[in-house]
N, C-alpha and C positions, 0 to 999 in steps of 0.2 A: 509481384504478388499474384496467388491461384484469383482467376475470376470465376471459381468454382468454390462449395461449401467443400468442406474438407472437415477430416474424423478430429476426432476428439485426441487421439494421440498424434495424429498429424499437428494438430495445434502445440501440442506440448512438444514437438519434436522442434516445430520453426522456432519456438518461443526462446529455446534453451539453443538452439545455433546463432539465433539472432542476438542473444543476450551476448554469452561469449565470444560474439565477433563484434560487440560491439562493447564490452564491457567497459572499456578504458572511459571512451563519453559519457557511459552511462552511469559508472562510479561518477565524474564528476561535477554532473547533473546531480546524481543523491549528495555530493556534498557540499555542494553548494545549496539544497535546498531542504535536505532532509538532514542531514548532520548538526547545523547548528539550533535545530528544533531539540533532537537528541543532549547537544552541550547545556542547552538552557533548562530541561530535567535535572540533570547531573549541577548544575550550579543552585537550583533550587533546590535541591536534595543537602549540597555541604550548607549551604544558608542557613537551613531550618533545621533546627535540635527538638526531634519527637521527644514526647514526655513518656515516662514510664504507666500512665493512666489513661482509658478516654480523653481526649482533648476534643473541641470543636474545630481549632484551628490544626488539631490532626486531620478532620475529616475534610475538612476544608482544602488541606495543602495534598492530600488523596485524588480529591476530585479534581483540583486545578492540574495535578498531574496527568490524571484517567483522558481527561479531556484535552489537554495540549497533546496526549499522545492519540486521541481518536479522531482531533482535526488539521491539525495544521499537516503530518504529511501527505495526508491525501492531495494537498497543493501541488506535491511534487510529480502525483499518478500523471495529470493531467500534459504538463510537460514531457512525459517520458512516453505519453501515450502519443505525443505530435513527432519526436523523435523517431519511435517506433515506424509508426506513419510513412513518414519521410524515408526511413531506412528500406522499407518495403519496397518502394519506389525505385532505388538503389540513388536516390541523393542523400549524400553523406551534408548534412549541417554542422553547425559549429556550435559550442556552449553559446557563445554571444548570441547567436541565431536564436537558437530555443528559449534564454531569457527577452530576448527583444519580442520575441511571440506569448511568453510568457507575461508580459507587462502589458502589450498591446491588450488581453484579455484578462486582464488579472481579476479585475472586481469580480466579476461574472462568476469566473473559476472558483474563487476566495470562497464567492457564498455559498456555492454547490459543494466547494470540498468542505465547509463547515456544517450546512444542512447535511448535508448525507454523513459526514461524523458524529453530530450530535443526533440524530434518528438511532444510529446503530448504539450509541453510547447510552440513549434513552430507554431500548428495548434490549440493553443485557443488562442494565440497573434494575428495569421491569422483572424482570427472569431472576435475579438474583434477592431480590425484594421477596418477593414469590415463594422463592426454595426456602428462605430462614424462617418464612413461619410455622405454625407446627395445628394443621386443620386437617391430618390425617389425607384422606383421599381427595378433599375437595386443595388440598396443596401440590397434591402428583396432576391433577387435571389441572391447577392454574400452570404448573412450571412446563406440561405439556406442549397447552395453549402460547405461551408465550416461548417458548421455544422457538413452535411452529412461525409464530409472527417475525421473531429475531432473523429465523431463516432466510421466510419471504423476503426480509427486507433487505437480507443482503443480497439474494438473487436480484431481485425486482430491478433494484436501484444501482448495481454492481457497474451498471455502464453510462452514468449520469456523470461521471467527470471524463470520460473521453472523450463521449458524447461534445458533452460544455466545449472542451479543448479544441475538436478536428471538426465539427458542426459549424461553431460559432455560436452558440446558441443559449439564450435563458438561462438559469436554475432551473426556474419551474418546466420550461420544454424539455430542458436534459434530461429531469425526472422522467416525463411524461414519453418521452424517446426511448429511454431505457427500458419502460417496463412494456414498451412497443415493440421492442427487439426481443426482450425477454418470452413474449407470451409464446405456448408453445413449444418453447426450447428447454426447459426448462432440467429435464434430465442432462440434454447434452451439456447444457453450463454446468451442470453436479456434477460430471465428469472430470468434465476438466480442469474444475476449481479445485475438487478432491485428490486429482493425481499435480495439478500443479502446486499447492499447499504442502503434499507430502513431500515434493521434492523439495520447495523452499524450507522446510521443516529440516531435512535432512542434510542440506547445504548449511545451515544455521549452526545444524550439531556436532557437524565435520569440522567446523572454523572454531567453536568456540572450546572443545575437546584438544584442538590444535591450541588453543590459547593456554588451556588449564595446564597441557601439557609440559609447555615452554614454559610456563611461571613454576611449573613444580621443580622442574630439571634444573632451571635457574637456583631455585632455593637449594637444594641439596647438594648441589655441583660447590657452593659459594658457604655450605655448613650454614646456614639459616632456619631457624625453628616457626612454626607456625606463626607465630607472631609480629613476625614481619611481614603478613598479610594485614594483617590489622593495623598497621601505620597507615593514617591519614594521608600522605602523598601515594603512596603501592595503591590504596583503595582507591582514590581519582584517575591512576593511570589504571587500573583494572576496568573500571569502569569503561572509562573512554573507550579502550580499546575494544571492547565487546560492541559498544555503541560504531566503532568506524568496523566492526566486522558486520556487523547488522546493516549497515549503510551499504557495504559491497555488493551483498546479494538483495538487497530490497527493492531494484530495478525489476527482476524476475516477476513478480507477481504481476505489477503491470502491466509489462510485456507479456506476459498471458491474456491479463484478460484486453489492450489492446488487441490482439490478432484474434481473440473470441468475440467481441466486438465484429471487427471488421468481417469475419464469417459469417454471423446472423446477418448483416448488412447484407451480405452475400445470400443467405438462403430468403433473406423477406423483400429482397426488392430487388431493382435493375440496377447493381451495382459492381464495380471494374475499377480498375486502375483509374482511367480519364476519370470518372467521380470524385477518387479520392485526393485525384490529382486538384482538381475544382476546387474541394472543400480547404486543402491545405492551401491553395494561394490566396485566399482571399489574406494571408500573413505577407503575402509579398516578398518570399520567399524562395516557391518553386514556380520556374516555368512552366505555363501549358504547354508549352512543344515538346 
C-alpha cells in the first residue's frame, strides 16, 4: 500500500483493481454475510399478504423491512474492510480467516453497524417526514435542513465500521475516530463517494438490464406471454436473482471507502504499512515480519 495520501481517482482506481482481483473472496464474503440478510427480505415479503387499504401491520412490515435493510449489512462493511486491509498488505486470507475475525469482534461491530444504520435510517425518516407536509417555505427550509444533517451524517460517520473492524475499537470511539478522520476532508470524501456510488450505480444497471434481458429472451424464445412473470415461483426466482446480483458488486462500495479510510489515516497522522500491519494482528492472523 502508498504510504502517501493519494487523489481521489487514484482511490477509485485501487478500489476497482482491488475488487476484481479479488472478486471471487469477496462475492463470498457478501454471501455468506450479506445474502442471507437479503433471502430473509424476500421470505418476509411471500409470508406477508399486503391489504388493498392502509394497514398498520403494512407500515410495520415497511419499517421492519427499511431497517433490516439499513442495519444488518453494514455487518458485512466491516469484514470486507479487514479483508481489504489484509489485501493491501499483499496477504491473501481465507473466508474462515475473516469470519474467525469477524466473531472475535463481532458484538462491538453489531452495535456500530446497527448504531450507524439506524442514525442514517433515522435522518431520511426525518427528511421524508419533513417533505410530506405542506407549510409552504417553512417545508423547503425543514427538508433543506435535514438534508443537510442526513448528509453530515453520512460523511461524519462513513468510517465508524472500519474504523470498529481494523482499530479494534468501541462504537462510541469508532464514531468519535471517524468524524476525526473526517474533519477537514470533507470534499475529498464527496469525491470519492460520488464517483464511486456512480460507478456502483452503473455496475447495478449493467447486471440487472443483463437480467431483464435473459428473462425476456427466455419468454419469447419458449412463446410465453407476460404472465408468466406473474407466477409465484418466476417472482421468487426474479427476485433472488437480482438480490445474488446486488451481492456481487456490494463488496465495491466498501472497498472504496476502506482505502479512503486508510488515506485520511495517511494524510492526518504517522501512518504506513507497519501500522496497519499492527492494527490487523492484534486478530492473530498477520505476521509483524
Amino acid at each position: 500500500m502508498s504510504d502517501q495520501p493519494i487523489s481521489s481517482r487514484k482511490v477509485i482506481s485501487n478500489s476497482l483493481k482491488l475488487y476484481f482481483k479479488n472478486l471471487d473472496s469477496l462475492f463470498k464474503i457478501a454471501l455468506l454475510w450479506v445474502f442471507p440478510v437479503f433471502m430473509l427480505i424476500i421470505l418476509i415479503g411471500n409470508l406477508y399478504e399486503r391489504g388493498t387499504s392502509f394497514c398498520w401491520y403494512d407500515f410495520l412490515y415497511d419499517l421492519l423491512t427499511l431497517i433490516l435493510i439499513s442495519t444488518l449489512p453494514f455487518l458485512s462493511w466491516g469484514i470486507i474492510a479487514y479483508f481489504t486491509a489484509n489485501a493491501l498488505l499483499g496477504k491473501k486470507i481465507t473466508l474462515r480467516q475473516c469470519s474467525q475475525a469477524a466473531w472475535q469482534w463481532f458484538f462491538p461491530l453489531l452495535q456500530t453497524s446497527i448504531s450507524y444504520g439506524l442514525l442514517l435510517f433515522a435522518s431520511g425518516m426525518l427528511l421524508v417526514v419533513i417533505a410530506v407536509t405542506n407549510y409552504g417555505l417553512l417545508t423547503m427550509l425543514g427538508v433543506l435542513l435535514a438534508a443537510v444533517l442526513h448528509f453530515l451524517l453520512i460523511i461524519w460517520f462513513a468510517f465508524c465500521i472500519p474504523v470498529c473492524m481494523i482499530e479494534k475499537t468501541s462504537p462510541w470511539k469508532s464514531f468519535k475516530r471517524s468524524k476525526f478522520l473526517v474533519n477537514k476532508n470533507i470534499w475529498h470524501i464527496l469525491k470519492v463517494f460520488i464517483l464511486g456510488l456512480l460507478l456502483f450505480l452503473g455496475m447495478a444497471v449493467i447486471l440487472l438490464i443483463s437480467l431483464v434481458t435473459a428473462t425476456l429472451l427466455t419468454m419469447f424464445s419458449s412463446g410465453l406471454g407476460m404472465e408468466f412473470l406473474y407466477q409465484p415461483i418466476i417472482k421468487f426466482i426474479l427476485n433472488v436473482s437480482c438480490y445474488l446480483l446486488l451481492t456481487i458488486i456490494f463488496p465495491f462500495l466498501p472497498t472504496v471507502l476502506t482505502l479512503l479510510y486508510l488515506d485520511l489515516r495517511t494524510r492526518k497522522e504517522a501512518f504506513d504499512s507497519e501500522v496497519l500491519t499492527k492494527d490487523l494482528s492484534r486478530y492473530g492472523f498477520v505476521s509483524l515480519n
